[in-house]
N, C-alpha and C positions, 0 to 999 in steps of 0.2 A: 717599818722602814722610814727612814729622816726623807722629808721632800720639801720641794717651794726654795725660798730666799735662803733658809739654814744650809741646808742643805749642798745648794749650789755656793757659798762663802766657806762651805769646810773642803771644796773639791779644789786640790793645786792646779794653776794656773798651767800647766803644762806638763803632756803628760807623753816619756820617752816609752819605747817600744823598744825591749833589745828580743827579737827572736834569735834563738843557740840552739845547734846541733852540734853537739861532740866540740863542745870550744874550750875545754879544759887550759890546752895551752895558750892561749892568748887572754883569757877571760879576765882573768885578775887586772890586768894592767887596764881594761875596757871598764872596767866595773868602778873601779878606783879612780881614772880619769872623770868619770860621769857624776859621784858620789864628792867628789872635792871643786865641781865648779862653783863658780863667784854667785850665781844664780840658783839659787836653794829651793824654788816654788815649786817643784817637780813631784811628781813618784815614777818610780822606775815598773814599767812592766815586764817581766824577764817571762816569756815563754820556753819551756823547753821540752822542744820537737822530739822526744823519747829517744836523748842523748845515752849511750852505754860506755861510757869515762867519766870521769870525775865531776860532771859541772854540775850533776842536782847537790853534789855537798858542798858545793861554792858556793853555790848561789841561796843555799840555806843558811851558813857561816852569815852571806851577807844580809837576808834578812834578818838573820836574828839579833844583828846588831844597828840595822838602821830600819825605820818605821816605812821609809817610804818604797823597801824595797818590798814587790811583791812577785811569786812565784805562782806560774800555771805550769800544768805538763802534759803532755799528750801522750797518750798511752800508746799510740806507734804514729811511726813517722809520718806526717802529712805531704812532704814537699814543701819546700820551702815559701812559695807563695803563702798557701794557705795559713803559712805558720807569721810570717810576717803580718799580713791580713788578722791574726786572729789579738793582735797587740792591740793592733788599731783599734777592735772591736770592745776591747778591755778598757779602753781609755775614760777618760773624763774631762781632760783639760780643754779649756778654749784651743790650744795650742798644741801640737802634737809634733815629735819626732822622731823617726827611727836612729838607731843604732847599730853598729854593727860587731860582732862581737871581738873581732880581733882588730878593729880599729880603735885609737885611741883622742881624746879631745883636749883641748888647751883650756885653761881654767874658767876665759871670760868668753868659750865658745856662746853659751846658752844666751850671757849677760848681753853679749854685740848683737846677736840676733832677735831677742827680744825685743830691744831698745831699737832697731832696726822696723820691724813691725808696728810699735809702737809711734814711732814717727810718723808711719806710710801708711793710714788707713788703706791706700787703695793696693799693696801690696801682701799678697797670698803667703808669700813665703819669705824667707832667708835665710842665706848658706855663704858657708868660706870657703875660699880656695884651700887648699891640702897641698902637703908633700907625702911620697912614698918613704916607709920607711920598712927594715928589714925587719928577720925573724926579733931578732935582739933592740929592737928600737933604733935602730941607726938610721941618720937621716940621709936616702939612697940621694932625690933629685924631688924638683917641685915633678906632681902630676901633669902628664903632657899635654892637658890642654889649660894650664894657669893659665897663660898668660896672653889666650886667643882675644880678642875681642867682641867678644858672646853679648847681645844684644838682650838679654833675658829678661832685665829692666825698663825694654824701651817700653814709653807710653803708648804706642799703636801694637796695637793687636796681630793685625798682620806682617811685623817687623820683626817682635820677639817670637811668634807660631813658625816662621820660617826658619829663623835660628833655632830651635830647638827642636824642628825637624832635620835640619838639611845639615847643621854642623856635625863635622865629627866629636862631640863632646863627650866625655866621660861619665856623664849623668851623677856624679858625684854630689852634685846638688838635691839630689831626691833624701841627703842628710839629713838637711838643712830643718828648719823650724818651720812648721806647716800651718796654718790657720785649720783648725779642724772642720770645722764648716764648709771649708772648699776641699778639703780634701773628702768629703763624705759626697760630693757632687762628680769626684771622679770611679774611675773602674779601680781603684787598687793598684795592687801588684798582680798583674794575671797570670797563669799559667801557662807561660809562653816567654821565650828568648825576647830582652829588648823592653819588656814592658814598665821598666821604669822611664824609658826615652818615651811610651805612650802618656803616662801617668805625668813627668814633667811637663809634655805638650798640652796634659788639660788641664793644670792647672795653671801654665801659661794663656791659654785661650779664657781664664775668669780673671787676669791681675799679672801685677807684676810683680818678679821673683828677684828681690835685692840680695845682692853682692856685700858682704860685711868686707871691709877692706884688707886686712889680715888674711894668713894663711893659718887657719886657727884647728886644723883637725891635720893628725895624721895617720894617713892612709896605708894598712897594713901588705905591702906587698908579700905572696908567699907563695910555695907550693900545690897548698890544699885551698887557696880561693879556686870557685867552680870554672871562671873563665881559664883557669892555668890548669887543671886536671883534666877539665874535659872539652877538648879542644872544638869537638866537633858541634855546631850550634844544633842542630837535629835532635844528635842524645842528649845536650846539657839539656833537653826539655823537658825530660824525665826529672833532673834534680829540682825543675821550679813546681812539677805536679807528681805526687808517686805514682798517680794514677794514669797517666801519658800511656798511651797505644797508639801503635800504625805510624802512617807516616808522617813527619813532620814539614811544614813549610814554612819556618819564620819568620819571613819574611815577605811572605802574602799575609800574615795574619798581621802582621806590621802593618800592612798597607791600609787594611782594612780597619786595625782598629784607630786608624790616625784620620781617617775618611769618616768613619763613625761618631769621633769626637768631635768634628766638624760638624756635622749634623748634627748632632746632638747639643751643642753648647748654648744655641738659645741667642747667639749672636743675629744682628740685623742682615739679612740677605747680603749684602753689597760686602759688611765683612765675613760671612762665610766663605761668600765667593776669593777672598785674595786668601785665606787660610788653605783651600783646597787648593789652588795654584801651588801655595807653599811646597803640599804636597805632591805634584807634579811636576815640580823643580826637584826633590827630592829621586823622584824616580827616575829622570833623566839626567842628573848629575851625580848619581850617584848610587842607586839602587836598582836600575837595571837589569846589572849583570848578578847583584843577589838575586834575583826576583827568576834569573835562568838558571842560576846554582842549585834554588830549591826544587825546582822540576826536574834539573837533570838530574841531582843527584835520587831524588826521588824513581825516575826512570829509567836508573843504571846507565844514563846515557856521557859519554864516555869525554871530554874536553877537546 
């Protein structure tokens, strides 16, 4: 096996993660988007989560025609966490970012966000705003939170940890071009409702998370995204683990693991301390009455 300097000069610079379950009908137009950007240093890592429709012969068609595309598969379904997580784990790049498979990206997505990172040593990540678009590619409306004034950039720490605890944001940014190094400092995507809004909070709490200016990815609205099938945040928690039993609380394990990353982050006492305020503005403006949703519904207890 190639190791040292060769080695590390033959691995591309960045490397995307598209996990797929059953994405037949969307897949092409995701694959094709990915495969035609302006920024070429990639390889595609394609997992697929023991899909039973068309996508393992898509995604074969596609490697056998482009070098950087590579295929794993899982021989039954893991839940979608683990299958996301399992890209990651595949990866090699300095640079890493997921995909998703029935969203689509604009050609100079990778090239902005690159060249974004590369300006901002002290910045973790970068992402663009989106618009939703339909089954058929049409462009419905910008995503509802374009156009907030989301502080995800500011240079204090406990500026941007409160905005990306306390905003209602789309978490749309966890797209974006990742520094793999800090992303291997966080928890993933965990097995639980919400845990991309954990996973942006820590890697806000190492850096800041630049905004490319454009609205450069579009965002697949549909039927069969997990938020629109399955309404109820409890059982969607089944779709992020297959393994899920009993009861769920979402939103205590929210709590918990936004408190843990605060502990955890290695920050200087005085900034821990205004991050976990962050999170106790969180709970009283806004997370309260989840935090009596998941007990009561847990205790049959009646509104």
């Amino acid at each position: 096996m190639t190791s040292g300097p060769a080695a590390a000069a033959s691995r591309p610079r960045l490397s995307l993660g598209l996990p797929v379950y059953n994405g037949e009908r969307f897949l092409a137009a995701c694959v094709d988007s990915l495969l035609g950007q302006t920024f070429g240093d990639f390889e595609l890592i394609c997992c697929d989560n023991a899909s039973t429709d068309g996508t393992a012969a898509m995604l074969a068609a596609y490697a056998a025609r482009d070098p950087r595309v590579r295929i794993h598969r899982a021989e039954v379904n893991r839940g979608a966490a683990p299958n996301f997580n399992w890209t990651f784990e595949l990866a090699g790049g300095e640079l890493f970012k997921w995909c998703a498979a029935d969203d689509v990206l604009e050609p100079t997505f990778l090239e902005r966000c690159v060249a974004a990172l590369d300006a901002h040593p002290d910045a973790v990540m970068a992402w663009s705003g989106a618009v939703d678009i339909d089954d058929d590619g049409r462009v419905l409306r910008e995503i509802y939170d374009n156009r907030d004034p989301q502080r995800f950039d500011d240079p204090d720490v406990g500026v941007r940890f409160q905005d990306l605890v306390c905003r209602d944001h789309s978490c749309i940014a966890v797209f974006g071009v990742i520094r793999s190094a800090a992303l291997k400092r966080t928890s993933l995507i965990g097995p639980y409702v919400g845990s991309d809004r954990t996973l942006l909070a820590e890697l806000g709490l190492q850096g800041r998370l630049l905004r490319v200016g454009d609205d450069l990815m579009r965002h697949r609205e549909h039927a069969g995204r997990s938020v629109n099938a399955i309404k109820d945040l409890r059982r969607r928690t089944a779709w992020f683990d297959a393994k899920a039993r009993g009861r769920a609380f979402p939103h205590w394990r929210l709590l918990r693991e936004y408190l843990r990353a605060v502990r955890q982050s290695g920050l200087p006492l005085g900034q821990r301390a205004r991050c976990a305020a962050g999170v106790a503005r969180w709970v009283k403006w806004r997370a309260w009455r989840q935090l009596w949703d998941d007990v009561s519904a847990n205790l049959g207890i009646q509104r």
